[in-house]
Structures are given as structure tokens and as C-alpha cells.
MIKEKE-7710 format. One record per atom (N, C-alpha, C, CB): x, y, z. Coordinates in pm, whole numbers, plus 50000, padded with zeros to 5 digits. Glycine has a CB too. Layout:
% MIKEKE-7710
XYZ...
% end
This chain:
% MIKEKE-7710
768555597942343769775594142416769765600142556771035598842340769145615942549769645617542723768005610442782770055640642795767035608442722766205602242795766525587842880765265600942710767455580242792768105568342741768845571342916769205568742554769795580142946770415583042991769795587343152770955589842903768955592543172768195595843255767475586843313767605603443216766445576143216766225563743315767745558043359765285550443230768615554643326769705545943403770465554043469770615537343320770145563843526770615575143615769505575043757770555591243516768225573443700767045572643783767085560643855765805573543709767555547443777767665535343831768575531743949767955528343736769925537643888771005538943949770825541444112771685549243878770435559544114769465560744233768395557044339769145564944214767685547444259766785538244331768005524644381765315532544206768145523544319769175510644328770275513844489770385510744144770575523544463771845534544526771195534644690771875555144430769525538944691768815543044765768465523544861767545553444667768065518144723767755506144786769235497744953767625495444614770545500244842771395494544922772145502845027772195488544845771265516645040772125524745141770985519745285772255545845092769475519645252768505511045311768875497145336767415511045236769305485245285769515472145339771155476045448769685458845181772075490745432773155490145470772865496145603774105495545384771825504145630771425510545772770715498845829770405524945768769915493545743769225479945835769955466645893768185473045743771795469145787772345455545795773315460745992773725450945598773825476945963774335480446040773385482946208774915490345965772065482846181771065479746338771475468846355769305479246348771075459046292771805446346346772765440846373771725440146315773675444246344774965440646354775375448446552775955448946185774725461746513774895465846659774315463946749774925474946681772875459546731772215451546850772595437046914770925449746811773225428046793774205420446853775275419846911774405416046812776055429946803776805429546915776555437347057777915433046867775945447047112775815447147247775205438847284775415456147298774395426447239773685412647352774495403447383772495403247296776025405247262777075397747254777455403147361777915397247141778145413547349779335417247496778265418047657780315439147465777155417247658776115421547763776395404347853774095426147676776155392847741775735378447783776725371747760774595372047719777395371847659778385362647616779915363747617778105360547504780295373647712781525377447745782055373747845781635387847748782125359047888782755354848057784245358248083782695336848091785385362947948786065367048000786115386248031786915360147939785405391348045785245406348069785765405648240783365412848035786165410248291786525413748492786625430548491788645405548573786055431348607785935444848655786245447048795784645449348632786945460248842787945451349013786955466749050790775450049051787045466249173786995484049261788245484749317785735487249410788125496649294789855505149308789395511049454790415521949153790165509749598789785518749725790935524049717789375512649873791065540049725792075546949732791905551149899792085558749614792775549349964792935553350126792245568850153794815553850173791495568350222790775581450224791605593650283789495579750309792585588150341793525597550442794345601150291794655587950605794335596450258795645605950172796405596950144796595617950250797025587150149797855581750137797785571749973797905575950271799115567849970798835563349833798855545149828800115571049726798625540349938798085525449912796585525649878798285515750047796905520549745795345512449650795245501649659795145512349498794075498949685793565480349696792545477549569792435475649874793115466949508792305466649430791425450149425793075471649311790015450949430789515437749475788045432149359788995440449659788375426549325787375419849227785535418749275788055403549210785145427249222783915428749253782635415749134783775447449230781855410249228781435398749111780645404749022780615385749162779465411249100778475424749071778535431148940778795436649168779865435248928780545444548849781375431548702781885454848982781615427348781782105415848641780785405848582783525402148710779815404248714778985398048653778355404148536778225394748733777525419648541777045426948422778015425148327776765441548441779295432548297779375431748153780715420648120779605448548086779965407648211780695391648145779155385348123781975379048290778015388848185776625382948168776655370548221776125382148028777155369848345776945361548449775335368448533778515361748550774925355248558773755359548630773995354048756772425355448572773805355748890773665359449012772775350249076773285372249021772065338249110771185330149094771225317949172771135328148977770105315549221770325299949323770685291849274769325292649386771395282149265771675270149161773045272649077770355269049046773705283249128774765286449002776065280849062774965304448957776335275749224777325275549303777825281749432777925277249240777155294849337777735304949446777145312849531778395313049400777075310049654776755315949759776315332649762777825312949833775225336549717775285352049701774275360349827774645355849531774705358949892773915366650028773305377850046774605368950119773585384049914773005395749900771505393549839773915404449815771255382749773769755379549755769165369749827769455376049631769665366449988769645358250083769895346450074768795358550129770815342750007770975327449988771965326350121771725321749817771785311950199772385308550255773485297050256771755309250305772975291050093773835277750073773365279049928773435261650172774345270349839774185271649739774985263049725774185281849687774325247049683774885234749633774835229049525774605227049685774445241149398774515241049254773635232849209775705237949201772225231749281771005227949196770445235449280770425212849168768695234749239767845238749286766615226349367767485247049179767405217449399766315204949464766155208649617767055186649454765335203849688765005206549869764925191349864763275217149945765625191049989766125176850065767225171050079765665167550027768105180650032769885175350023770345188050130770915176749813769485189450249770475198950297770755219550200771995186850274770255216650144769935230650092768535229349975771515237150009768025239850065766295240949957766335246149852765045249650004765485244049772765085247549613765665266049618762815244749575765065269449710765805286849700766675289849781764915299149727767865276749797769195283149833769205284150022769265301049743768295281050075768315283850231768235270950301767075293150281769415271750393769915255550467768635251050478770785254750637768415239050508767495230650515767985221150667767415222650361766795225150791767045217650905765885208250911767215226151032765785196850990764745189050974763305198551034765125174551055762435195250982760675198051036760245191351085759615199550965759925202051227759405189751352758115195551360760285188851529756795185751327755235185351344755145190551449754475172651344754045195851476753555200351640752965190251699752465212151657753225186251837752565175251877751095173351892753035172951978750275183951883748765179051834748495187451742747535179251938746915184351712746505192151556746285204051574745225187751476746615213551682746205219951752745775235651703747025218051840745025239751628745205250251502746245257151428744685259351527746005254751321747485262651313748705253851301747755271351445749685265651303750875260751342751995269051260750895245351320753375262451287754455273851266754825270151061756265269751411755185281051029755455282150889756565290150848754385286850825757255286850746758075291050655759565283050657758155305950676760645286350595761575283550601762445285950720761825286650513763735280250720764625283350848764805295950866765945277750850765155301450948765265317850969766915309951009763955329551123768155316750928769575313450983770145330451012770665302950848770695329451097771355341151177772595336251220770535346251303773965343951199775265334351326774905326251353775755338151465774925316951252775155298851255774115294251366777015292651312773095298251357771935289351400770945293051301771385291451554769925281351288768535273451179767905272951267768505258251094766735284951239765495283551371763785275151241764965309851470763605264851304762285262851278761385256551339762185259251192760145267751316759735274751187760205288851188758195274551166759485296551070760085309551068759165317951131760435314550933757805315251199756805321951249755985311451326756075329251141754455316251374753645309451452751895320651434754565308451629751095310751335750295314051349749345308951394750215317351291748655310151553748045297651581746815304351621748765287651687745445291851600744215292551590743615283851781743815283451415743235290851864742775284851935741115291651990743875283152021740615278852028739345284552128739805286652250738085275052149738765296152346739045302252459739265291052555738015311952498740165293452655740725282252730741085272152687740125278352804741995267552599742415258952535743905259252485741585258252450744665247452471746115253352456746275241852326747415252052620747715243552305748115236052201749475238352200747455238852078750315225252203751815222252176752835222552055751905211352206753725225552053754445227551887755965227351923754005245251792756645221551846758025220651880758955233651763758505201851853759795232951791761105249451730762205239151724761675267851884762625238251576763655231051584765355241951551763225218251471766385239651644767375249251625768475241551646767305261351709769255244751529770485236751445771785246051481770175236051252772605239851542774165249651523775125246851402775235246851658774845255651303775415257851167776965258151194774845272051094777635262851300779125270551308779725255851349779395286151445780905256951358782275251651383782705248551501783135259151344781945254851604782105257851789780915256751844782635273451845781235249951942779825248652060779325263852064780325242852253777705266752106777195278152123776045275352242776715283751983776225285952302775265287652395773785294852409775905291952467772645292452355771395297352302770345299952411770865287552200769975311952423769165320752496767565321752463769785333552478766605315852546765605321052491764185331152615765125306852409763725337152483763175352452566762105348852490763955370752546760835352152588759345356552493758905370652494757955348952551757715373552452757325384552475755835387652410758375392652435754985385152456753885386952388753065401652435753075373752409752325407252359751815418552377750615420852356752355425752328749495427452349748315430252349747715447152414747855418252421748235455952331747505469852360748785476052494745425466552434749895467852440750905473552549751015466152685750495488052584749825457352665749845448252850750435434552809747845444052948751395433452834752245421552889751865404952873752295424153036751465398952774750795385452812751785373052766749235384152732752765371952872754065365552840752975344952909756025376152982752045349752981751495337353040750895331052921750425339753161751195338152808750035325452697751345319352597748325336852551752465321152665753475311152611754165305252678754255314852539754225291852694755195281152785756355274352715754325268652840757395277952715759085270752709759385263252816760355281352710760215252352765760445242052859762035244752925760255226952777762265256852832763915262552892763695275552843765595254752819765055281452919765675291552891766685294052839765745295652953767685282252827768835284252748769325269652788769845298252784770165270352670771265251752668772205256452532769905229952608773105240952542774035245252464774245239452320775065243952535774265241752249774175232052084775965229052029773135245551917776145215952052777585215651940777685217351834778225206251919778595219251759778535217051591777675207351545779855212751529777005215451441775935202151379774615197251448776755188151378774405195151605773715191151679772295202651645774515190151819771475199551650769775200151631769355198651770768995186951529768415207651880767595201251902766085209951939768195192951991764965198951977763735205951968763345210152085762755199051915762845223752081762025227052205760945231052171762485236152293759915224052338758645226252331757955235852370758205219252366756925237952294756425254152352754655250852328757225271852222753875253752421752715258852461752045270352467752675256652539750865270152340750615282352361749245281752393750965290652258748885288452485747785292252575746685304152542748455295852698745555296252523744795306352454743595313852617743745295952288743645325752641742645329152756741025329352752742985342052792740315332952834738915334752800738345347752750738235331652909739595357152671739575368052603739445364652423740925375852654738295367552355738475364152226739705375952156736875364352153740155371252034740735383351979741865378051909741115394552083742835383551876743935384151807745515389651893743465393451692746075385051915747645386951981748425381851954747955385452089749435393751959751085392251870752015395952001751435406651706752965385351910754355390852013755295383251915754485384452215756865378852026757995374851967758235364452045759045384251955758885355851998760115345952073761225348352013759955329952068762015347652111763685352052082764445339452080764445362452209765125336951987765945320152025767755322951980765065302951879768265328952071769495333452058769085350251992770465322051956769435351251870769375366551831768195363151692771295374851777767765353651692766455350551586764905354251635766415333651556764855357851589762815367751629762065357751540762345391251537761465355351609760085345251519758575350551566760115324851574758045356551482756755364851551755665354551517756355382051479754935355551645753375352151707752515356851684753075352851815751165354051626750205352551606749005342651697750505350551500748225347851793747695337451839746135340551805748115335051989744945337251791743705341051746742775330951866743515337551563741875336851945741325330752030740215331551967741415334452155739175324251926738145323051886736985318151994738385315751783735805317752027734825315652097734895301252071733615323352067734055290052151734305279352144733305272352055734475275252261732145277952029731275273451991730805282851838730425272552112731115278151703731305295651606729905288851544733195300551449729045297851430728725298451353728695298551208728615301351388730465306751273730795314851119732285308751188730395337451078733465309451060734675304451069735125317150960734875286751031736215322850999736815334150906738615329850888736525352050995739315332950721740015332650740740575342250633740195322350769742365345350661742635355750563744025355150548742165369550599744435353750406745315348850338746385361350284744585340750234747855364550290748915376750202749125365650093750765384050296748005378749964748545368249808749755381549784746835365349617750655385349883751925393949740752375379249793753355414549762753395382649637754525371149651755835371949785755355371949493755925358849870756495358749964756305364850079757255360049936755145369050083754505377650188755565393450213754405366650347755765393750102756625406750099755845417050040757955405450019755765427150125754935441850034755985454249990753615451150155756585458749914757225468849901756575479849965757485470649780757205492950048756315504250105755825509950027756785513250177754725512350061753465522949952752845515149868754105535349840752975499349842752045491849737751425486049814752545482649633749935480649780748695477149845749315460249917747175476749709748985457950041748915449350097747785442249987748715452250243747785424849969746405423749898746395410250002746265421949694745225408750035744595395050092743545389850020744045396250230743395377850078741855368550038741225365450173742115351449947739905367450155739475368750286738045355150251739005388450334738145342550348737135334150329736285337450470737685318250303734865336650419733945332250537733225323150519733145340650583733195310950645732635299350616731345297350712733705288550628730445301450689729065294350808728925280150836727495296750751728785277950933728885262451006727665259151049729855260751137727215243551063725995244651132725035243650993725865259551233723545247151066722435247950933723095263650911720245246350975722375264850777722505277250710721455287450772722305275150554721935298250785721675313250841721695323150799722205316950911720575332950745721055341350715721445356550815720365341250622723025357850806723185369750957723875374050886723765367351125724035392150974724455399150914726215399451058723145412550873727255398750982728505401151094729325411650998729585384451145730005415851146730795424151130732285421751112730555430751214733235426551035734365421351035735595433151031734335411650923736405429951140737075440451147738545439751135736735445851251739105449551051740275440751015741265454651133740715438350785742485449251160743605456451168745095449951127743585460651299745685457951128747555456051069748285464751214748075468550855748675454951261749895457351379751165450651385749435453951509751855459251462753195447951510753305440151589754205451551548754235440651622754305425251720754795432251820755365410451676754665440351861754725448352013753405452352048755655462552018752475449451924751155454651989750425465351952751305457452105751245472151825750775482851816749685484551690751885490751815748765491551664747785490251579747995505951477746255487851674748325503451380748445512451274747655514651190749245510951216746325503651159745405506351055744555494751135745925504750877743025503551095742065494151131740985495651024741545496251276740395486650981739305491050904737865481850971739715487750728736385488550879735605476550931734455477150845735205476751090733805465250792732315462450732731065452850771732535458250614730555453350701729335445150747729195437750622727915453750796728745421650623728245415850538726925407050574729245409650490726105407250493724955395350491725665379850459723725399150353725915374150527726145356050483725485349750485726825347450536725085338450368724285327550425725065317950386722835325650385725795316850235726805309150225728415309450227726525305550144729435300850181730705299650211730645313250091731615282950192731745323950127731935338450047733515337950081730945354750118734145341549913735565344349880735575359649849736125335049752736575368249915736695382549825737815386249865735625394849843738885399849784739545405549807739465413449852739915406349763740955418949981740295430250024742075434350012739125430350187742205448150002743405454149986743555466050128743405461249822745095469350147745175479850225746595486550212744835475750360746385498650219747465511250198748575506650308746735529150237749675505250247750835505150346751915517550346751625492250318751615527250279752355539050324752745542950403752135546050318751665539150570752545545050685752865536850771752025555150756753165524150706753565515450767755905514850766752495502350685755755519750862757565512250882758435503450813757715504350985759225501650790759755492450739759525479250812760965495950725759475470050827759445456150914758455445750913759435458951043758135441751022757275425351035756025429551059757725413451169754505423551038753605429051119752875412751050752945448051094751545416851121750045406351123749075418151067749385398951316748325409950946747195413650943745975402651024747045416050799745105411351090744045404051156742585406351094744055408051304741885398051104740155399651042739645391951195739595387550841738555400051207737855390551379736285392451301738065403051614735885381351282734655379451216733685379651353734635364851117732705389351380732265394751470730655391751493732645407251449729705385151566728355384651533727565382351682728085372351418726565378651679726025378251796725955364251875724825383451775726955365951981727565351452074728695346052067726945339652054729025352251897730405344151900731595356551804730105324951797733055348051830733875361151758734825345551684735045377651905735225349651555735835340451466736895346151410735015335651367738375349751447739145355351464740465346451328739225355951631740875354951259741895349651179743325362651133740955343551036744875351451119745465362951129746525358851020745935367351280747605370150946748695362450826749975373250832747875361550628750585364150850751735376650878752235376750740753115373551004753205393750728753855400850617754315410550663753165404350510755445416650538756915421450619756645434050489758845407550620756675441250518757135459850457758275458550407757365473850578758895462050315760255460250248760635474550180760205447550128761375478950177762095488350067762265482749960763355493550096761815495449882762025495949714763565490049674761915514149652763605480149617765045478949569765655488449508765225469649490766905490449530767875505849432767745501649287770025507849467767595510949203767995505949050769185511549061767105510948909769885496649003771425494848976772225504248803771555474548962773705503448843774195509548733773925500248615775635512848752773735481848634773655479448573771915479648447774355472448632771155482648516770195482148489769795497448426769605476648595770425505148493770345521548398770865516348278771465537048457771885507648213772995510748157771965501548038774705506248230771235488548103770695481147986769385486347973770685465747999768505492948031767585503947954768115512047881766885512148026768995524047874770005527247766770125524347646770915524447790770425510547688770845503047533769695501147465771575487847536768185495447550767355490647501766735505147410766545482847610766855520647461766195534547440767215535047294766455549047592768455535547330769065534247177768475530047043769985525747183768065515447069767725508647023766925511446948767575502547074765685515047017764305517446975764405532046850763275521047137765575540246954765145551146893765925551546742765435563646989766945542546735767585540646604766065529846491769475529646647765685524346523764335521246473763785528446427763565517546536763115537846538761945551446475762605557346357761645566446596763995558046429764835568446262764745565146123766525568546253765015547446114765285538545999763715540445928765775520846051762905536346007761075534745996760915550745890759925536546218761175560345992760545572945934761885577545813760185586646081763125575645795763645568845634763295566645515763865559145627762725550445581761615543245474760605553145446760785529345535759675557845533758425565145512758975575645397757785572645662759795585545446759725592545311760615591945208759665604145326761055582945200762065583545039760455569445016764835575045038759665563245058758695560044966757665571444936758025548345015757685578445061756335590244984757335598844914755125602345115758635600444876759095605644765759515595044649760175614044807759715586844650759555580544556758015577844441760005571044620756555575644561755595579944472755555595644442754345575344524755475601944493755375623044447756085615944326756605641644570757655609144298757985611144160757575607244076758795609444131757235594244075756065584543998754895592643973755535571144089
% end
């Protein structure tokens, strides 16, 4: 009888043991949903900021922050959602993500694109640059010329605002600090844009009988569009070019710039040895990193080449490669911008948190199981 008694006491316990185990495993889940519940699926949650008057006084303003309601209603923040969020540069937001209705696939007005009037190397790239209601395009100018030789390109600039504006334009090109404002031609200096009105100006850029690489700016009201010009010898061998693979030509400070660097031999095949020398400057001219190698070519050659941006500034610059050999120089250039580390947000402390919770309520349940089974066999 007490044996009798002892297995259904023993059972009991296993049994007891089994459903206190499905009740810790039923209760992880229940709480990991619900925080993905209140994290995503809570659109009515609002959260305001309270400004208490710094002087002392007792008027409070209280103002609905989206930021703050977005995390814990699990609204996401996003091109295509409606809403205009400028803080991740959107400039328009017409609740899709299509280009050609007047706002592009990533949210930034859309002004018409005006071709350059010849094929003339190169040419200007990126999206509108918008500043106080003007659309400058392009957003840059990287142009490829041989020595003594020019080439035409039009800047198209849109008045976004409500009121006539009056638009200013300034060049400035540089080279080692000397002045080379003569290798850019504008057909003005300033005019006036109405609401809505677009129009194009022409610009010439002038390559000298100096091979090499030169940067500067054009100013079009308070919009900077940086220059790139690459004078190449007229007659090459070799053709060099070099590509920013980060995404958006954006480098965070202190992570490796990365390029692709092509060299193409022209002509019959050769085998020579050139030199290639790279630097990273601004657009005032200034040279912050230079590096340099030698390669044997005989055929078309793809490779990566990386570079330290630690002491690079925050801002705009050109990387240059001048493919270097005997008679001729084959010059190529790609602009990219230094960025700061984004802040990690409260919201993002708050959902690692949850995710560390998480895990670590796991390890607990796991190592549980582990020994009430290695005590369960010891009893067996």
C-alpha cells in the first residue's frame, strides 16, 4: 500500500513538474506578445513633450511629438506613408513610392532633367538638391575632359515657394589654393524665378593644357553643387575609372571609404607598368590623403581599393585616381560625403531591452528543463 502510494505521489510530481513547465513556457509567450502587441499594434497609444518655461514661470506647453507616439503606437516613419518627415530628408511625400508624379521613389521633389548639350564626358548626377524653395539639377558635376577641350551642360532650378525669388549665382573652382574660376562659364549671374517657373542655365566647362583632377563649387542661390573636372591627355593608352560602392555615397566617420577601381588599355595590347595615384580632397582644394601603386597591365583589370576616413571632417569631398604612365595621364574622379554616426535613440535602447529580456528569460526556462531532466534521470 505505501508503495501503492508512493508511485501516485511520484506521478503526481512529474505531472505537477510537467504543467508548472508548459505554465513558464505558456507565460514567455504570452509576454513576448504581448510586448510586439503594444510595440506595433497600438495606433491608439500618444505621447506629447511637456516644455516647462525655463525662467520659472508656470506656463506648460504641451505638443504632440510623432517620434514619441510613433514608438510605442508602432507607427513607422517612412517614404510612402503621407507624411512629410524631414528629419530623414524627405521633401514630399505623396503616399506612394513611384518617380514621375512630381515626387521620387525616395520622397524628394522631382524637377524635370535637362541632358547636357553634347556627349561631352561625364556629366551632372543625382537627385534635386532643394534648399528654401528652390530644386537645383543636378546634385553634382563630374566631368571627364581632354586637354583643351570644353563641354556644355545645362542646371535646371525650380522655385518651389509661393513668391517670386531672386537667384544668385557664384563659382569657385580651386586647385592647390590657386583660383581656376576660368574653367567654368555661366551665361548669368542672377535672374528671377516665379512660383513654379523652372529655368535652365548653361554652363561650360573648360578643360586646360594641365592634366589632373580639380574641384570646386557652384553656388545657385544658397545650394552648393560640387565639381569635379578630370583633364586627361588627349591621346590615352590606358582609360581609368573609380566608382563609391557605400550605399548613397555616404561614409559614416571612421568606416572605410570602399571604391572599385577599373583600368582599361586601349589600342593594341601592351604590356606597361603605370602608376596610379589616388587622393581624397575637398572642394576648396585641399588634399587630406594621398596614396600610390604600381601595376603591370596588359588587360581590362577590376579591384577594390579601400581608405581610412578618420581624419576626414565631416562634409563633401572627391576621391581621385590619375592613372599615370609614360606620355599620357588618365585621370578619374567620384564624389562622397563623411556623415556622423546616427544617435541611438530612446527608442531603440528600449527595444534591445526587450529583445535582452527576452533571451535571457529563455536561457532561464532552457537551463530548468536541463536539470529537473538530469534530475529526473539521477532518479530513474
Amino acid at each position: 500500500m505505501n508503495k501503492k502510494a508512493g508511485e501516485v505521489f511520484l506521478n503526481y510530481s512529474k505531472k505537477s513538474e510537467g504543467n508548472n513547465l508548459k505554465s513558464a513556457l505558456k507565460f514567455l509567450f504570452l509576454l513576448t506578445f504581448s510586448l510586439l502587441l503594444i510595440i506595433f499594434f497600438q495606433p491608439s497609444a500618444e505621447a506629447d513633450v511637456i516644455s516647462i518655461n525655463s525662467g520659472g514661470s508656470e506656463q506648460i506647453i504641451i505638443n504632440p511629438d510623432a517620434y514619441i507616439e510613433g514608438f510605442f503606437s508602432g507607427k513607422v516613419f517612412q517614404c510612402g506613408d503621407g507624411i512629410i518627415d524631414t528629419a530623414i530628408g524627405e521633401t514630399c511625400d505623396d503616399g506612394n513610392i513611384v518617380s514621375g508624379d512630381g515626387c521620387s521613389s525616395t520622397c524628394i521633389i522631382e524637377v524635370p532633367v535637362i541632358p547636357p548639350a553634347d556627349g561631352g564626358g561625364g556629366g551632372g548626377g543625382g537627385a534635386a538638391v532643394v534648399s528654401q524653395n528652390l530644386a537645383v539639377i543636378p546634385a553634382e558635376f563630374a566631368i571627364t575632359l581632354a586637354i583643351n577641350t570644353n563641354a556644355q551642360h545645362k542646371i535646371s532650378v525650380t522655385n518651389l515657394g509661393t513668391s517670386a525669388t531672386t537667384v544668385s549665382l557664384s563659382k569657385q573652382m580651386f586647385d592647390n589654393n590657386s583660383n581656376l574660376v576660368e574653367m567654368i562659364v555661366i551665361d548669368t549671374t542672377s535672374f528671377t524665378l516665379q512660383p513654379g517657373e523652372t529655368r535652365q542655365i548653361d554652363v561650360i566647362f573648360l578643360a586646360t593644357s594641365s592634366t589632373g583632377i580639380f574641384t570646386g563649387r557652384i553656388m545657385i542661390g544658397n545650394v552648393l553643387i560640387p565639381v569635379s573636372i578630370n583633364v586627361k591627355t588627349q591621346l590615352l593608352l590606358f582609360d581609368s575609372n573609380i566608382v563609391v560602392l557605400n550605399k548613397d555615397y555616404l561614409v559614416v566617420k571612421g568606416d572605410a571609404l570602399k571604391t572599385r577601381v577599373t583600368l582599361i588599355p586601349l589600342g593594341d595590347k601592351e604590356r606597361l607598368d603605370v602608376t596610379l595615384d589616388y587622393t581624397i580632397r575637398d572642394y576648396s582644394g585641399k588634399v587630406y590623403i594621398t596614396k600610390k601603386e604600381t601595376l603591370l597591365v596588359e588587360n581590362r583589370i577590376n579591384f577594390d581599393r579601400d581608405f581610412d576616413t578618420g581624419s576626414l571632417p565631416i562634409g563633401r569631398y572627391v576621391v581621385g585616381l590619375e592613372l599615370k604612365y609614360p606620355g599620357g595621364v588618365a585621370p578619374s574622379s567620384a564624389h562622397f560625403e563623411v556623415v556622423q554616426r546616427a544617435p541611438i535613440t530612446f527608442g531603440t535602447i528600449v527595444l534591445w531591452l526587450i529583445i535582452l529580456i527576452i533571451i535571457i528569460a529563455i536561457i532561464i526556462i532552457i537551463i530548468i528543463i536541463y536539470r529537473r531532466r538530469k534530475k529526473k534521470e539521477e532518479e530513474e
